[in-house]
C-alpha positions as CSV (number, residue, x, y, z in Angstrom):
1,X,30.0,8.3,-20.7
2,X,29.9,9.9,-17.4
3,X,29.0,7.5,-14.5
4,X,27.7,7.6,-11.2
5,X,27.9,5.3,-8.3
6,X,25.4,5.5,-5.4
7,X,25.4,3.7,-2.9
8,X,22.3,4.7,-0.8
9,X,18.1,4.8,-1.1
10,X,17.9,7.8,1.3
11,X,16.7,10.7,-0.7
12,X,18.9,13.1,1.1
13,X,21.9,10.9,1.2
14,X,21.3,10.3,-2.9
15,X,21.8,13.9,-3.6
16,X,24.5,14.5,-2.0
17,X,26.4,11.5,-3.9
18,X,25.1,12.9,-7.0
19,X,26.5,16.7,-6.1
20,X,30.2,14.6,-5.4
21,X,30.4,13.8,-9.1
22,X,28.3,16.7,-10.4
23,X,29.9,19.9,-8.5
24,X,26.5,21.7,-8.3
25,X,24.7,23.4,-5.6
26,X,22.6,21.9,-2.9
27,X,19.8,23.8,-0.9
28,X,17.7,23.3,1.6
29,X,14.3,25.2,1.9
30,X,10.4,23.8,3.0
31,X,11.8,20.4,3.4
32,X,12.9,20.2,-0.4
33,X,16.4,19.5,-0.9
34,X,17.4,20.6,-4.4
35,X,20.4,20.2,-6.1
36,X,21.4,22.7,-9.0
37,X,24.3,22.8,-11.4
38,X,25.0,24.9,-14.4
39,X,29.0,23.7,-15.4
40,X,30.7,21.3,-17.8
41,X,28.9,18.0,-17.1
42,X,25.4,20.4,-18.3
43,X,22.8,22.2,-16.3
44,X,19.5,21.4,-14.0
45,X,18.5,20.2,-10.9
46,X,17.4,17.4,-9.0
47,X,14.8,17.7,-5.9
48,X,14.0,15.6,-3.2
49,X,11.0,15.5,-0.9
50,X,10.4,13.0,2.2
51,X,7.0,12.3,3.0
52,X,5.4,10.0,6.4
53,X,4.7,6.4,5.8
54,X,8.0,5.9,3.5
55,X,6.4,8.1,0.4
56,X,9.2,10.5,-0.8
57,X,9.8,12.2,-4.0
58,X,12.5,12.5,-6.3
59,X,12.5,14.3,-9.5
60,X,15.1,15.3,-12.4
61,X,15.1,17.9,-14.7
62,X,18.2,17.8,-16.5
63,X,20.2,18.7,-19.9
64,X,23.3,16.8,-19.3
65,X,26.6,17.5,-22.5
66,X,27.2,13.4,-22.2
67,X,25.7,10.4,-21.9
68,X,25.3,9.7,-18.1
69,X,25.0,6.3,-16.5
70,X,23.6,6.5,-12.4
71,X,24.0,3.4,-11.0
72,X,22.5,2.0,-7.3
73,X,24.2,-0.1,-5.5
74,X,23.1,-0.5,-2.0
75,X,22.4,-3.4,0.4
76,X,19.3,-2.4,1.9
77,X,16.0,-3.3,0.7
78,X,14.9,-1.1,-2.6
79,X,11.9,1.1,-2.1
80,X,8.6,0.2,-5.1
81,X,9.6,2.9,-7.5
82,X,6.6,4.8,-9.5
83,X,8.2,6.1,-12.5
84,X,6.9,8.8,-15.1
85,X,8.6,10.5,-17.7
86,X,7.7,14.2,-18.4
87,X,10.4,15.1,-21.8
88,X,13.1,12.8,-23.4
89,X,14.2,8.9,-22.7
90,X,15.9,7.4,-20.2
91,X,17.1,3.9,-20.2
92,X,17.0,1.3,-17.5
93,X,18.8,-2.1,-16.5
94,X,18.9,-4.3,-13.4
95,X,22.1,-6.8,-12.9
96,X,18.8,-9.3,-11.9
97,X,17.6,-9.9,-15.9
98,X,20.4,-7.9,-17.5
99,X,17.9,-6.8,-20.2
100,X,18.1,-2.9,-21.2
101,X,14.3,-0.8,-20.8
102,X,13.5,2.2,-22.7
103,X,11.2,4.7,-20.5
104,X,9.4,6.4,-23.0
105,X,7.9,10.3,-22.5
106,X,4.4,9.9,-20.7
107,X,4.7,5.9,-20.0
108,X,3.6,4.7,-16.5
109,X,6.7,2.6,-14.8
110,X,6.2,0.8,-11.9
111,X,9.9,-1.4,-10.8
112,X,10.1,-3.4,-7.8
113,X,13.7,-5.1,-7.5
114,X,15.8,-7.7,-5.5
115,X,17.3,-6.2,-2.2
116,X,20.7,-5.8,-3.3
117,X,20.2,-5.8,-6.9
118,X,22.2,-3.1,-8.7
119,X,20.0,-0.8,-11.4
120,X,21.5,1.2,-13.6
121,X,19.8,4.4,-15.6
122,X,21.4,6.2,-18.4
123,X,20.4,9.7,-19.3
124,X,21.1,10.7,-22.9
125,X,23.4,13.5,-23.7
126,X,22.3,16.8,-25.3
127,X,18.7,16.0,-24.3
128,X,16.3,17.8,-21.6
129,X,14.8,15.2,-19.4
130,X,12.3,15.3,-16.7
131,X,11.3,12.4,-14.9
132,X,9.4,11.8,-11.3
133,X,10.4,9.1,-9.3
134,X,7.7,8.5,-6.1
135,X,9.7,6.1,-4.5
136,X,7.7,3.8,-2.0
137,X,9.3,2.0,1.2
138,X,7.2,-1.2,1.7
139,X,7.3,-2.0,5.3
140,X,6.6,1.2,6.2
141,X,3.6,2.3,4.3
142,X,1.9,-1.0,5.6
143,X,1.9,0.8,8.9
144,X,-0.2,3.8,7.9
145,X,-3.4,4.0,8.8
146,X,-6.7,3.0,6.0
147,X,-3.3,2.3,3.8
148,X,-6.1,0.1,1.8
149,X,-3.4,-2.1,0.5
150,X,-6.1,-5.3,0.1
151,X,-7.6,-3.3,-2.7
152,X,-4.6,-3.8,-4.9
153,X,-4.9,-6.4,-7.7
154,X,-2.6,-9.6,-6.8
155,X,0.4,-8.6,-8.7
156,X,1.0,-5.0,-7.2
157,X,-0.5,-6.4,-3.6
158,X,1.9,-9.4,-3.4
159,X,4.8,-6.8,-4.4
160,X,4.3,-4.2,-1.2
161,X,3.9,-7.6,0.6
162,X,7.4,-8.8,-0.3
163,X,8.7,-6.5,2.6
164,X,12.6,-8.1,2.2
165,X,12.5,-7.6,-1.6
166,X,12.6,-11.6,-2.6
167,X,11.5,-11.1,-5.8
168,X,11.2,-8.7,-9.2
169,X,8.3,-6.9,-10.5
170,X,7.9,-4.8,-13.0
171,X,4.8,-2.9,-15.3
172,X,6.1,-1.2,-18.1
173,X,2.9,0.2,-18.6
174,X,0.7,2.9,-21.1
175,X,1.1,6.1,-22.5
176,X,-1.3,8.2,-20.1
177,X,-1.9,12.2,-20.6
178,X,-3.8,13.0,-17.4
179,X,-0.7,11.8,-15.8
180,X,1.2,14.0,-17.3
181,X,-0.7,17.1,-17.0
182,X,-0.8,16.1,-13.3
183,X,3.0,16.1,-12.9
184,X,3.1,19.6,-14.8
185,X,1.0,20.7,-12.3
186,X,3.1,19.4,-9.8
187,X,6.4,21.0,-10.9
188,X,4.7,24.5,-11.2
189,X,3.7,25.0,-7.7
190,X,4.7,29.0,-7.0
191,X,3.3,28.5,-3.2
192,X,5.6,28.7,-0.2
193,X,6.0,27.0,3.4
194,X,3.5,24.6,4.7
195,X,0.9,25.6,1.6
196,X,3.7,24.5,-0.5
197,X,4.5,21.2,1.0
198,X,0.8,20.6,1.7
199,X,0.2,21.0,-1.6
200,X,3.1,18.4,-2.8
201,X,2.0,16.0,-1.0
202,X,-1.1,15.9,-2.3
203,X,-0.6,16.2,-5.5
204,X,2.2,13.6,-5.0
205,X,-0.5,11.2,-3.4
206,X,-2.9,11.9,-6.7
207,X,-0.2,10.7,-8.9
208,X,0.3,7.6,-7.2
209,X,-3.0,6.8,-7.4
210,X,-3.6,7.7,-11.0
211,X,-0.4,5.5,-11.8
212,X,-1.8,2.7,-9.5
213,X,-5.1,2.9,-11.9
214,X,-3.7,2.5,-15.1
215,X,-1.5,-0.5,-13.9
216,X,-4.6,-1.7,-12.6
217,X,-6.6,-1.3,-16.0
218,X,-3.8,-2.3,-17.9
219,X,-3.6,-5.5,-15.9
220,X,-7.3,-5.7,-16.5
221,X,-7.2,-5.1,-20.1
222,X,-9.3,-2.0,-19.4
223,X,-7.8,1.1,-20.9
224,X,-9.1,4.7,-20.6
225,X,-9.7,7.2,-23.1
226,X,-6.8,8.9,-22.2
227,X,-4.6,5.9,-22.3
228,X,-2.4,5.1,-24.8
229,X,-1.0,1.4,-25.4
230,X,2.3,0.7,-27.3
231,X,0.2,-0.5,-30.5
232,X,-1.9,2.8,-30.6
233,X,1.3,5.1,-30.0
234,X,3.2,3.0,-33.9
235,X,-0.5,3.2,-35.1
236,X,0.2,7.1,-34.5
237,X,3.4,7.4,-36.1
238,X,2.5,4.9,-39.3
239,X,-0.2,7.7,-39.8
240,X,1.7,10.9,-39.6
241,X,3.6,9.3,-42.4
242,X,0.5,8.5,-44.5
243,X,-0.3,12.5,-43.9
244,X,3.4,13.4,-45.4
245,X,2.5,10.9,-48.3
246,X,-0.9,12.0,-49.0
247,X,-0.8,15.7,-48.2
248,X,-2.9,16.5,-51.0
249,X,-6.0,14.4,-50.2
250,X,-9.0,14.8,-47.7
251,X,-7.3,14.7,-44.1
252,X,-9.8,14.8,-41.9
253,X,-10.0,12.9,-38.4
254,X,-12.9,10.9,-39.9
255,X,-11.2,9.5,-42.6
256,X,-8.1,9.4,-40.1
257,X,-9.9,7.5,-37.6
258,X,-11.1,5.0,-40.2
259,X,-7.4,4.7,-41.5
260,X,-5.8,4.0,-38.3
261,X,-8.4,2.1,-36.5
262,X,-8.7,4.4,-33.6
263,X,-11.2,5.9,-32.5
264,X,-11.2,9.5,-33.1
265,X,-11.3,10.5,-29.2
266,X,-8.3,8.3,-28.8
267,X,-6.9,9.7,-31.7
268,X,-6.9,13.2,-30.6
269,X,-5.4,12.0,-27.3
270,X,-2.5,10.5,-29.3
271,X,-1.7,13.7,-31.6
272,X,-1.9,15.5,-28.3
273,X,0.3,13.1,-27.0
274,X,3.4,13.0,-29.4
275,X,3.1,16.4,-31.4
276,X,0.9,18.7,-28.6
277,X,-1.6,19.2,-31.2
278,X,-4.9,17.9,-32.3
279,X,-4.9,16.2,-35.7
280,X,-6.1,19.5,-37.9
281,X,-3.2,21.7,-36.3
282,X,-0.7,19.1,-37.4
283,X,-2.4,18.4,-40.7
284,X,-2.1,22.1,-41.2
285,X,1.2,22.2,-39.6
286,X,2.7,19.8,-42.5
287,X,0.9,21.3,-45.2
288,X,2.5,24.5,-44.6
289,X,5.9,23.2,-44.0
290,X,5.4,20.8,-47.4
291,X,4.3,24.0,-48.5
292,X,7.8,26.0,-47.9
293,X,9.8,23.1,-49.1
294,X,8.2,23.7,-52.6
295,X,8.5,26.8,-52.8
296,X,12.0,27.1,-51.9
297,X,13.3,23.9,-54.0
298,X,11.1,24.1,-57.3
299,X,10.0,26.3,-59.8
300,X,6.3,25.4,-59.4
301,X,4.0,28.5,-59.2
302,X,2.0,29.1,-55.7
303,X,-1.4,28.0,-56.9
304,X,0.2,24.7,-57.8
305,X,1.5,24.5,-54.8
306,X,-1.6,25.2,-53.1
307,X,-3.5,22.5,-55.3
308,X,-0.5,20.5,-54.5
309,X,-0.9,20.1,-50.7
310,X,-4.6,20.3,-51.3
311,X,-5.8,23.5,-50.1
312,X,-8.3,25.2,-52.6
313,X,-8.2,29.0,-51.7
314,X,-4.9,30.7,-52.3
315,X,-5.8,33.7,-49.9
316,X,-6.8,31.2,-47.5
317,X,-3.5,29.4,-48.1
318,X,-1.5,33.3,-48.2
319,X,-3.4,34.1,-44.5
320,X,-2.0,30.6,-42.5
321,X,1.5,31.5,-44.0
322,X,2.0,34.7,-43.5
323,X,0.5,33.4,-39.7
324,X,2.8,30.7,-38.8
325,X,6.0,32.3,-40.7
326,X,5.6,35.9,-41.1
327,X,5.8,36.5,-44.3
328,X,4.1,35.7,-47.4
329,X,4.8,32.9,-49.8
330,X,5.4,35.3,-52.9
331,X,7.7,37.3,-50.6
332,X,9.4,34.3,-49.1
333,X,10.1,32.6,-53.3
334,X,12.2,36.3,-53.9
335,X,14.1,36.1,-50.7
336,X,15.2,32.5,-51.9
337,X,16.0,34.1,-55.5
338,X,18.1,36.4,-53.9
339,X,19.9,34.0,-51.9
């Protein structure tokens, strides 16, 4: 494992630290300082943005070859860190509980931490990760103008108003897709000089406040359609394995709903949210891969197969094939003969 020491909260002075161990690239362009490396420690790059008020921006996008552990170590008192996981895992620890923290794609993370408390975050090897980090410092965002801090629920208020960092907070919160969509948007910005930075910054200020709402309604008990808790993200995976089990039966969201106890709204959010496809697509998607696997590893005939995964029209069955692989299942049983 690979680690990194850094020993500053400054965004600027954090990327250069990072470039010491990783040898990359750094640039300097609108404001954004990026650092990019392509060598044997893997390839990405890491962007920082400072904003008025003590809002600035970090964000990774990275495919590292081993396991890398970043760890802060700083005397100063530690920014409010939003947190929000694009692609992969990342894990997190503080020396204040010692207790390891999965961040999970799409979950909402909200940390504040002792002043001198050392955090550590491992990146997984051989994975593509992209997480934001909106880093928030407290004393001076209190000074900005209509900052409407008072409007915060008691546990995220009393956090900004623990200015020297006395105590620990922390919302490891929902599963939330708008959040993500918003960060894509984010991170896709082709615009240049001040319409570029203009643009970050708001879009930087809508994420905040979407990830201020769902701690909010997850504190509250409230959760939105587009929310998903813990609970309904293993409801979602204990009922792609019921599909796999029962490909040949009626799989429709109705009788998927009813199944899994969600509704079928919230449903569709969650297929969208693990598999980036509603609950037919993947239906079909697993049909036709259950599909292959027979006809590759058994003598059955194609319309057994077809009965078999519970389609009723062979041509119907023939068309998605030949769609999603290119080729059709009669032809794809003789290349396996020939093999």
């Amino acid at each position: 494992m690979k680690e990194l020491t850094i020993t500053s909260t400054k965004s600027d002075e954090v990327l250069v630290q990072l470039n010491f161990y990783l040898n990359g690239n750094l640039n300097n362009k609108w404001g954004e300082t990026v650092l990019e490396f392509n060598n044997e420690y893997g390839k990405g790059q890491i962007r920082c943005i400072d904003f008025d008020w003590g809002v600035s921006l970090m964000d990774y996008d990275v495919h590292f070859t081993e396991n890398v552990k970043i760890t802060f170590v700083s005397s100063e008192v530690k920014p409010i860190e939003f947190v929000f996981v694009s692609e992969g895992t990342i894990t997190y620890k503080s020396d204040v509980d010692n207790v390891s923290h999965s961040f999970e794609r799409f979950q909402n993370i909200i940390i504040s931490t002792k002043k001198k408390a050392k955090e550590t975050y491992i990146f997984p090897n051989k994975v593509t990760v992209k997480v934001n980090f909106i880093y928030v410092v407290k004393n001076l965002y209190a000074q900005k103008k209509n900052n409407n801090l008072t409007y915060l629920n008691k546990k995220l208020l009393s956090t900004f108003k623990d200015i020297d960092s006395n105590s620990v907070y922390n919302h490891f919160g929902n599963f939330n897709l708008k959040i993500a969509d918003q960060i894509r948007q984010l991170n896709t910005s082709d615009n240049t000089g001040i319409v570029r930075t203009l643009s970050i910054e708001g879009q930087l200020n809508l994420i905040l406040a979407m990830q201020i709402l769902e701690h909010s309604n997850s504190e509250e008990g409230r959760n939105l359609p587009e929310t998903m808790s813990k609970d309904d993200i293993k409801k979602i995976h204990d009922l792609t394995g019921y599909i796999i089990d029962n490909i040949s039966e009626p799989l429709t969201v109705e009788i998927l709903s009813k199944r899994s106890g969600l509704s079928q709204k919230k449903l569709q959010s969650g297929f969208k949210l693990l598999h980036s496809k509603s609950v037919n697509e993947y239906v079909r998607l697993m049909k036709l891969e259950i599909s292959r696997d027979y006809i590759k590893n058994t003598t059955d005939s194609i319309s057994e197969i077809v009965y078999k995964i519970g389609f009723r029209s062979r041509s119907y069955f023939s068309k998605i094939f030949f769609e999603h692989y290119g080729i059709l299942p009669t032809d794809y049983r003789k290349k396996q003969t020939l093999k």
